[in-house]
C-alpha positions, 0 to 999 in steps of 0.5 A: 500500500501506498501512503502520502503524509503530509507531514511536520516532523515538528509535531506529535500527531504528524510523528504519530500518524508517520509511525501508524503508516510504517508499522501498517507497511505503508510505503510512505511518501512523506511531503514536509509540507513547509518546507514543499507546500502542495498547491492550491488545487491539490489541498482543495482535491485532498480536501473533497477527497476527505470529505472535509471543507478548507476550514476544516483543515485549517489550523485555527491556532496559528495568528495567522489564521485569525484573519480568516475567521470570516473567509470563504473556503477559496480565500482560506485555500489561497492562504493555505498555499501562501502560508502552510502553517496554516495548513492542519496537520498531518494529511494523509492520502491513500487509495483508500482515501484521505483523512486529517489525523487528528486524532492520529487513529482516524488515519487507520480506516484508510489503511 
């Protein structure tokens, strides 16, 4: 099986879900989405694949996303591919699906 994550090998959760994919014998893509920030239409096509709107993976306890508090989804996406960080972590793509791991546990229904 295949896996992307998107990941930040700075938090818990995204570590977590890393180890989820690797103990399942995912073969593993790992993206550090700030460092290779996927597109505008990418994060939208990850996010109608999980079923889940732009504001929902939106990472709300970044300052940055203050301003968004009142945003559609198109300027939050356009955010999001300005500034990563405000992109939730880790996103995780399979055949099977995408779903945000928050907890890391929800990523096992796409393994």
């Amino acid at each position: 099986m295949k896996a992307t994550i998107y990941h930040n090998p700075r938090c818990s959760k995204s570590r977590e879900a890393l180890a989820i994919l690797r103990d399942a014998g995912a073969e593993v893509e790992v993206v550090e989405y700030l460092k290779t920030p996927p597109t505008r239409d990418t994060l939208a096509a990850l996010y109608a694949r999980a079923g889940m709107t732009a504001r929902q993976g939106l990472r709300v306890a970044e300052d940055a996303a203050r301003p968004l508090r009142d945003a559609d989804d198109a300027a939050i996406l356009d955010a999001m591919a300005a500034n990563p960080i405000l992109i939730e972590r880790p996103l995780v793509a399979t055949d099977k699906g995408v779903r945000l791991g928050r907890p890391p546990e929800a990523i096992r229904d796409i393994l």
